[in-house]
ROGUVO-431339 format. One line per field, with one value per atom (N, C-alpha, C, O): chain; atom name; residue number from 1; x, y, z; residue in one letter. Coordinates in steps of 0.02 Angstrom, whole numbers. Layout:
BEGIN
mol: c(A ...)
atom: c(CA ...)
seq: c(NUM ...)
x: c(X ...)
y: c(Y ...)
z: c(Z ...)
type: c(a ...)
END
This chain:
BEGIN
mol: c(A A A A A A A A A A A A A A A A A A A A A A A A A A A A A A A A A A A A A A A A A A A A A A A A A A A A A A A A A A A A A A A A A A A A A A A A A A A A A A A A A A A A A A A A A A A A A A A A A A A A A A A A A A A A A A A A A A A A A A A A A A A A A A A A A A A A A A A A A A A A A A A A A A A A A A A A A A A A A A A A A A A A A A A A A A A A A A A A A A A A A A A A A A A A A A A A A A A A A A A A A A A A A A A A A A A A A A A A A A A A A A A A A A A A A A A A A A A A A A A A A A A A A A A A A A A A A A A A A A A A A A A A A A A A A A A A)
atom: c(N CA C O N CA C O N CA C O N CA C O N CA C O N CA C O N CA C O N CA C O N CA C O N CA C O N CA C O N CA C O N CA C O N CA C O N CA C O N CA C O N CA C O N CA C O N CA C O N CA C O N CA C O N CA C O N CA C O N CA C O N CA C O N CA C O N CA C O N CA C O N CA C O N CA C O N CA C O N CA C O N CA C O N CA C O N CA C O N CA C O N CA C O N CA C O N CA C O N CA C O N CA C O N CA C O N CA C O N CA C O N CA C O N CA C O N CA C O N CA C O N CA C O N CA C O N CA C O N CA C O N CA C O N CA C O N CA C O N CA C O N CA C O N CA C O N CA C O N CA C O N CA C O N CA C O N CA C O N CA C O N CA C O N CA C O N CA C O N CA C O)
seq: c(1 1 1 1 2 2 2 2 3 3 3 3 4 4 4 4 5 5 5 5 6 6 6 6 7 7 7 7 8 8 8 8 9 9 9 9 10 10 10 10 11 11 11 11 12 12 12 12 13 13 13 13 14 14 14 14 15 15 15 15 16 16 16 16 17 17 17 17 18 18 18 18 19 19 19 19 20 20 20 20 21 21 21 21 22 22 22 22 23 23 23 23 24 24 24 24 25 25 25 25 26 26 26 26 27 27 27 27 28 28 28 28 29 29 29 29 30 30 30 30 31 31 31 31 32 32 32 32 33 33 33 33 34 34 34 34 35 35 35 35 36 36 36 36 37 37 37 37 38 38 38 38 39 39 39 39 40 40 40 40 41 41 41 41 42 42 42 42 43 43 43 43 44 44 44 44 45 45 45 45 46 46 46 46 47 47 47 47 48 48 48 48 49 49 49 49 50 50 50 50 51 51 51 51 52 52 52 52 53 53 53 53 54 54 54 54 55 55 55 55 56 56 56 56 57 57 57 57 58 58 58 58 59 59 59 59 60 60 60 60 61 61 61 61 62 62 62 62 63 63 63 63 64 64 64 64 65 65 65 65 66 66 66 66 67 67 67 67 68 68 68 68)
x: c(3917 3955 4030 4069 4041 4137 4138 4184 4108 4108 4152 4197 4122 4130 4204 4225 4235 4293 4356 4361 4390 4465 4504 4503 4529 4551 4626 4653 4653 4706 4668 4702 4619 4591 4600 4622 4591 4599 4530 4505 4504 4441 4450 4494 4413 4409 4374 4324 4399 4373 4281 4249 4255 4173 4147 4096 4194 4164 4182 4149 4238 4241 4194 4171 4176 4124 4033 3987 4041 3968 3963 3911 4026 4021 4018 3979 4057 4051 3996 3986 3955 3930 3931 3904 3984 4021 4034 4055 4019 4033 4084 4124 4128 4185 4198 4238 4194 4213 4251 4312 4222 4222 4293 4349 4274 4334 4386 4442 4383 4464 4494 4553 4466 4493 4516 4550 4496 4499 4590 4647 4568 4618 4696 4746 4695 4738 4749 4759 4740 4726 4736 4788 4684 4654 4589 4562 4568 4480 4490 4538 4454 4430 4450 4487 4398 4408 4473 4485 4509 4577 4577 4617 4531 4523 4570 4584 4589 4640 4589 4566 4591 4595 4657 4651 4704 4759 4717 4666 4777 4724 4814 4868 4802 4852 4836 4797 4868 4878 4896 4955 4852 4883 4894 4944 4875 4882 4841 4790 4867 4821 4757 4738 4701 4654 4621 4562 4663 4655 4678 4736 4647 4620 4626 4660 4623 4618 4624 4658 4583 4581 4603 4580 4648 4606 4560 4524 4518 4479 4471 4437 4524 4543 4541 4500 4588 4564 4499 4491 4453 4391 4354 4325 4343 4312 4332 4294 4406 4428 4400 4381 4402 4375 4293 4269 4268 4183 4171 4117 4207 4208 4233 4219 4258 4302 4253 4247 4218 4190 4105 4072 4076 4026 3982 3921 4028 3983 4012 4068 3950 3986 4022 4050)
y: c(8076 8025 8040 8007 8082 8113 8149 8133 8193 8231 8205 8235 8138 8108 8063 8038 8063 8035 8092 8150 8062 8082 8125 8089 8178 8225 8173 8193 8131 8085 8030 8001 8022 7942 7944 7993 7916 7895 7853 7806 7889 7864 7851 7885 7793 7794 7830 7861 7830 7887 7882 7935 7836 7848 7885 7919 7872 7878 7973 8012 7989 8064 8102 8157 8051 8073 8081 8120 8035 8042 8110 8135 8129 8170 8237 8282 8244 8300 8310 8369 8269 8261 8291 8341 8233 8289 8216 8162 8223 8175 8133 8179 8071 8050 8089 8120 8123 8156 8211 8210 8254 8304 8289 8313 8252 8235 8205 8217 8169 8138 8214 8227 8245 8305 8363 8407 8363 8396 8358 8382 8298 8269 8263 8249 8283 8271 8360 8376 8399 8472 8476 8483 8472 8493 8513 8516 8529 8543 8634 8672 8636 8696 8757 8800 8748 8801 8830 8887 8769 8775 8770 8804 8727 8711 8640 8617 8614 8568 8522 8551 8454 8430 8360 8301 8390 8342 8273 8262 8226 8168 8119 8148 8046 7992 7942 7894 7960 7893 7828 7810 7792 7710 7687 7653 7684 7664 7693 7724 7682 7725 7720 7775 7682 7686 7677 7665 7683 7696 7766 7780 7808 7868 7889 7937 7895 7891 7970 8000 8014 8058 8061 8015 8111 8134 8145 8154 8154 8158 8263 8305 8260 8350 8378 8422 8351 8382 8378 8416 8351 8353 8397 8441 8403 8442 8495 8529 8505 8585 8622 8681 8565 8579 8603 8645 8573 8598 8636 8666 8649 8711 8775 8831 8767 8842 8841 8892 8765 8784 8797 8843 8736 8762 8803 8807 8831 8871 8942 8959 8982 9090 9093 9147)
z: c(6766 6731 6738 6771 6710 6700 6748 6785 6765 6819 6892 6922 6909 6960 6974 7027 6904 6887 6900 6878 6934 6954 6880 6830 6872 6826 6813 6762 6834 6815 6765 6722 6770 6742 6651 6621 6636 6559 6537 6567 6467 6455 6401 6374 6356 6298 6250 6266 6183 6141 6142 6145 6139 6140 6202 6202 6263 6320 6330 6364 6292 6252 6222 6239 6153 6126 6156 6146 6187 6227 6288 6309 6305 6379 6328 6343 6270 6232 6189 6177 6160 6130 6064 6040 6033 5989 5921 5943 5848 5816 5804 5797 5793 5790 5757 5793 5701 5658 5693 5691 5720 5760 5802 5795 5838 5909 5872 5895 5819 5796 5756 5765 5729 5700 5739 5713 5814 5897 5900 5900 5903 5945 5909 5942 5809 5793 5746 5687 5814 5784 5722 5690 5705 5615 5597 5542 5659 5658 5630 5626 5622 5570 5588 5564 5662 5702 5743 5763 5749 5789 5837 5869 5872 5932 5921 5866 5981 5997 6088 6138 6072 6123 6142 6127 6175 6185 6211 6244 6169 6144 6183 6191 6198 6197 6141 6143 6098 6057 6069 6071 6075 6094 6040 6048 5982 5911 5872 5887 5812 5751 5751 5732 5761 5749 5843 5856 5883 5956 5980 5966 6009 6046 6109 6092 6166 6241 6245 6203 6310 6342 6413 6447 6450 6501 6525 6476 6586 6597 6600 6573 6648 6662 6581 6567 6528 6472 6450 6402 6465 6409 6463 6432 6539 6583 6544 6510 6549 6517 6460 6453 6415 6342 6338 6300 6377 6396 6433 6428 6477 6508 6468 6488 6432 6389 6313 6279 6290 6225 6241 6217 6294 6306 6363 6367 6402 6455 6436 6416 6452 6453 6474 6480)
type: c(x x x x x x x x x x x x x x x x x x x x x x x x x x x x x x x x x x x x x x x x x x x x x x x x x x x x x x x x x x x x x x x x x x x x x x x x x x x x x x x x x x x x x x x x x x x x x x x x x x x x x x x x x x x x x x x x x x x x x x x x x x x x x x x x x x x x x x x x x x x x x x x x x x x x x x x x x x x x x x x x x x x x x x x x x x x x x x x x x x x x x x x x x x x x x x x x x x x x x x x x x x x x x x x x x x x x x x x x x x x x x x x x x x x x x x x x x x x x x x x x x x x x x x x x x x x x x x x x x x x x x x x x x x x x x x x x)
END
């Protein structure tokens, strides 16, 4: 799915949440570093209740939270 997408592209926040599999909850608290843990995923704000990713950031983010 993401994999196959260009590390420039821009995705929307569900299409985030599905590749991470990770709750809205979860990813809006990622994206507006305040999550618990202190993990951070740089996020583009298009508007307040609008979200957008990189693609290269969320590869990154799963690569560093979920593989050894």
């Amino acid at each position: 799915m993401i994999e196959n997408l260009p590390d420039e592209r821009i995705v929307p926040f569900q299409t985030a949440q599905e590749y991470l599999q990770i709750s809205a909850r979860t990813l809006k608290e990622l994206a507006a570093d305040r999550h618990k843990s202190g993990r951070k995923i740089p996020a583009i704000r298009i508007s307040r209740t609008q979200t957008n990713f990189f693609v290269r950031d969320l590869k990154k983010f799963a690569q560093q939270n979920y593989t050894g």
